[in-house]
C-alpha positions in Angstrom: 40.7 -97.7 191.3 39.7 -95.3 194.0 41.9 -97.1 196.6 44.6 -96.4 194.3 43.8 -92.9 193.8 43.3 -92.1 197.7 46.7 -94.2 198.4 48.1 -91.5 195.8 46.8 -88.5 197.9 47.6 -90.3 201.2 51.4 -90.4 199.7 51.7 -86.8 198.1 50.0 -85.4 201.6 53.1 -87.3 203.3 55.3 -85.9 200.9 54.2 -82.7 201.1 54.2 -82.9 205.1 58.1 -84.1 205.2 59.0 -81.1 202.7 57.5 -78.7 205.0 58.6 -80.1 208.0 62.7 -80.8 206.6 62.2 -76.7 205.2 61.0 -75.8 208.9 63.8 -77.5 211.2 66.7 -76.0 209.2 65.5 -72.6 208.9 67.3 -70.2 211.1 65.8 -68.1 213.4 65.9 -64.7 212.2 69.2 -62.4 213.3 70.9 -65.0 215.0 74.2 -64.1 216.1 77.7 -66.0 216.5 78.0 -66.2 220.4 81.2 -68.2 220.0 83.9 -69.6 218.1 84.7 -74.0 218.7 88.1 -75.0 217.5 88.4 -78.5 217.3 92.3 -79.3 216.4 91.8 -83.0 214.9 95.3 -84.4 215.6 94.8 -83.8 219.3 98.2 -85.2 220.0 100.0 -82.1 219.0 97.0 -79.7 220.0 99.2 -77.0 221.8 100.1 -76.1 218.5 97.1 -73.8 217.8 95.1 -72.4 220.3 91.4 -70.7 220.3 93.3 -67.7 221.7 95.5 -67.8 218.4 93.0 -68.2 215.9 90.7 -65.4 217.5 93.8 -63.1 217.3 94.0 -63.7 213.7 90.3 -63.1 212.8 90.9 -59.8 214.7 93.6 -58.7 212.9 92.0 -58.9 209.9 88.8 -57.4 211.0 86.5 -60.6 210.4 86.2 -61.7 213.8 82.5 -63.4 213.8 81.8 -62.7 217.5 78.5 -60.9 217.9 78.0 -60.5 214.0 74.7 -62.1 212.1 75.4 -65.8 211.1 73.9 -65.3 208.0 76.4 -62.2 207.2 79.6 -64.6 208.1 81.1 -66.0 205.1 82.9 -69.7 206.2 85.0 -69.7 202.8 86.9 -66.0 204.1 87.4 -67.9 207.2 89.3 -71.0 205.9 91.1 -68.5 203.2 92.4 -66.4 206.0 93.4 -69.0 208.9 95.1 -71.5 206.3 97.7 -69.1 205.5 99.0 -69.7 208.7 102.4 -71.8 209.0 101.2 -74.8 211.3 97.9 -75.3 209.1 97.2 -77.5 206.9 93.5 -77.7 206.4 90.8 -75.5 207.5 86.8 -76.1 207.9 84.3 -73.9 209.2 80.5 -74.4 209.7 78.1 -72.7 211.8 76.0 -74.7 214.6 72.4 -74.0 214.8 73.2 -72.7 218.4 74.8 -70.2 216.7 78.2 -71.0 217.6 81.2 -71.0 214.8 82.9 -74.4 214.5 86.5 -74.2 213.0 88.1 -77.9 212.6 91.9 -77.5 212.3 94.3 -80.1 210.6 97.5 -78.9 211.3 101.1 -79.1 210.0 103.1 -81.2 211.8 106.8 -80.3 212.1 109.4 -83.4 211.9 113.0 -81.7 211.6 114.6 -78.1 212.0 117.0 -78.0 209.7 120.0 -75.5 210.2 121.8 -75.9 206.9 126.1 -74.7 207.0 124.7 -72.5 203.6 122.3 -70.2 205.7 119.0 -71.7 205.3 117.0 -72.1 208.2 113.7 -73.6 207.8 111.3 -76.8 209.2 110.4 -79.9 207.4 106.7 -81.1 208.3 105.7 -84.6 208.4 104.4 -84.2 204.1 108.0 -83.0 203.2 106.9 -79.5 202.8 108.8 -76.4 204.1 107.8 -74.6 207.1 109.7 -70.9 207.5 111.5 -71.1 210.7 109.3 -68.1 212.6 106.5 -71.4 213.0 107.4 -71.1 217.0 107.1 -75.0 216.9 107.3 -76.2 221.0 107.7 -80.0 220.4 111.2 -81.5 220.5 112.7 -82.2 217.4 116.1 -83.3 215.9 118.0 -80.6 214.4 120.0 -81.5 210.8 123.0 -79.8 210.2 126.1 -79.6 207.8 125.8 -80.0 204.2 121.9 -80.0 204.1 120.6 -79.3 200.2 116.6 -78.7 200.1 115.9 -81.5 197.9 117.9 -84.0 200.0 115.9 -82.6 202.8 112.5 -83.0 201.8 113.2 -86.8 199.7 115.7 -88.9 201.9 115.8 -86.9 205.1 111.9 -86.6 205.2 111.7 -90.3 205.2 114.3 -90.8 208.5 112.3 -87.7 210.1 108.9 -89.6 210.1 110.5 -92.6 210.9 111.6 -90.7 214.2 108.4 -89.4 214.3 106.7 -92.7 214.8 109.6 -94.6 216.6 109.1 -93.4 220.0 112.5 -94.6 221.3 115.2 -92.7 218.6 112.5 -90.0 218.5 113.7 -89.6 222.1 117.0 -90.9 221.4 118.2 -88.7 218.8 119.2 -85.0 219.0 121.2 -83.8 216.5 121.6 -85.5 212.2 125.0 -83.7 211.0 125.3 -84.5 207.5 128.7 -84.9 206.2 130.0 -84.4 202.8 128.9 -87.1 200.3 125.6 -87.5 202.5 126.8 -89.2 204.7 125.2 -89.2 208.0 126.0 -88.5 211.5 123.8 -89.0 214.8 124.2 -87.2 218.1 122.5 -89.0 220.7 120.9 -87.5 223.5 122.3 -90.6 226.2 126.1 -91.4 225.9 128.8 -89.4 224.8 129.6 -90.9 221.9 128.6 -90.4 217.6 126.6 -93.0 215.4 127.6 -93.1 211.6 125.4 -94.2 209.5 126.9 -93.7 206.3 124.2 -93.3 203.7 120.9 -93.2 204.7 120.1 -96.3 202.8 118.5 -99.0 204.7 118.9 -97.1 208.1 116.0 -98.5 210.1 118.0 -101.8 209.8 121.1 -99.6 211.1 119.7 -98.3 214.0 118.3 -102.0 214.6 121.8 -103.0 215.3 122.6 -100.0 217.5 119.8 -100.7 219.5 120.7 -104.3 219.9 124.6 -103.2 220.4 122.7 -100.8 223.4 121.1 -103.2 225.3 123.5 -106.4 225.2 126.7 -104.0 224.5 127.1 -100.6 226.7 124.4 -101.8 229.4 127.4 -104.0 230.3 130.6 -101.9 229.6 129.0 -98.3 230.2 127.6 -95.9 228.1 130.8 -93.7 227.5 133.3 -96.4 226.7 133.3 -95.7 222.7 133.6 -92.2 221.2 132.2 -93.7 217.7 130.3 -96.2 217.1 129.6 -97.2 213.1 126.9 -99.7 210.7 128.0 -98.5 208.1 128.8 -101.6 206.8 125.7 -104.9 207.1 125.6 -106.7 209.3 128.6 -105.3 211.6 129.7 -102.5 214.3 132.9 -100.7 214.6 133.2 -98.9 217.7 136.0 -96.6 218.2 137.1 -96.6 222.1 137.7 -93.4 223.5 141.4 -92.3 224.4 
C-alpha cells in the first residue's frame, strides 16, 4: 500500500515536472522581434515566380510589413489574407520561428496556357482550370490558344491538353501556338518545321500526337522537316500530309 502511494507521488512529481518544463521551452522571450521574413515557395520548380523581394513589397504596401515589429503583435492570419490575393498564389502559411524570424510557405498558381481569344478576352489558364487575369507577368514559356476560344471550353477540354503539355516535356517544347477553329476543331503550330498539325477534336489527342511523333521520327527525319505544309490524325489510326507547293 505505501509503495503504491509513493509510485503515485513519484508519477504526479513527473507529471508535474514535464508540464513545467513543456510551458518553459515554448514560452517566448519577452519583446522579441521579427528580424526576418523566410519564403519558402514549395513547387521549387517554378520558384522565379514569387520572389522575397515581391512578397516584402506587398506587406509594405499595405503597411503590415513585420520587420522589426513584436512577434507577439504580428497577426499570421492578416498575412495569408493579404498575400493570397495575389494572382500566382494559391495557398498561403505563415508561422513565426522561435528565432524570431517570419516563415511564409507559398503554393503557387501555376499557369498552363495564355489564351488570346478572337472575342477580346485575354486571360491565363492555371494548371486547376482556374482563370488567371492576364497582368500575372507569368515568365515561363507557354502555348498561346487562339481563334474561337469560349471560357468554358477553355477551362474543361483545353485544360486537360494544357496539363498534358505541362507534363509531356517533348510537345511542352514542341508546341507553340493551339488555334481553335470553328466547330472546336483544333489546330497546332509547331515550334520546329514549317508545317500545321490538325487535330480535329480534341478527343483522344494524346493518341494523336502519338502518331505525329512516330510520323516525326521514321517520317520527316528522312524526307526533311518542311516537306508537308499540313499534316492531319484526324482520322485513327492514319496521317494525311498535305505537300507543300
Amino acid at each position: 500500500m505505501i509503495k503504491r502511494i509513493l509510485l503515485s507521488i513519484v508519477l504526479l512529481l513527473v507529471i508535474a515536472y514535464l508540464v513545467v518544463a513543456i510551458t518553459a521551452f515554448n514560452r517566448k522571450p519577452a519583446g522579441l522581434v521579427c528580424r526576418d521574413v523566410e519564403l519558402v515557395v514549395k513547387d521549387s520548380v517554378y520558384a522565379g515566380f514569387i520572389t522575397k523581394k515581391e512578397v516584402a513589397a506587398i506587406l509594405e504596401k499595405k503597411g503590415i510589413s513585420p520587420i522589426g515589429k513584436d512577434l507577439d503583435r504580428i497577426r499570421t492570419k492578416t498575412l495569408e489574407q493579404i498575400l493570397s490575393k495575389h494572382p500566382l498564389i494559391d495557398r498561403v502559411e505563415c508561422y513565426k520561428t522561435p528565432s524570431g524570424k517570419l516563415c511564409i510557405e507559398v503554393t503557387q498558381r501555376i499557369p498552363i496556357l495564355r489564351i488570346m481569344s478572337s472575342n477580346g478576352e485575354n486571360y491565363y489558364l492555371d494548371n486547376k482550370g482556374t482563370v488567371m487575369p492576364p497582368d500575372a507577368k507569368c515568365v515561363a514559356h507557354l502555348a498561346v490558344v487562339t481563334g474561337n476560344v469560349e471560357k468554358s471550353f477553355a477551362m474543361r477540354d483545353l485544360y486537360k491538353f494544357g496539363v498534358f503539355l505541362q507534363r509531356n516535356l517533348f510537345w511542352d517544347a514542341q508546341i507553340e501556338q493551339i488555334h481553335v477553329l470553328p466547330g472546336r476543331n483544333i489546330e497546332l503550330v509547331p515550334r520546329v518545321g514549317d508545317h500545321i498539325i490538325y487535330l480535329g477534336k480534341l478527343d483522344g489527342f494524346e493518341q494523336k500526337l502519338k502518331r505525329v511523333k512516330a510520323f516525326y521520327e521514321k517520317g520527316l527525319n528522312q524526307v526533311g522537316w518542311n516537306k508537308y505544309s499540313r499534316i492531319s490524325v484526324e482520322f485513327g489510326n492514319q496521317i494525311i500530309c498535305t505537300k507543300r507547293k
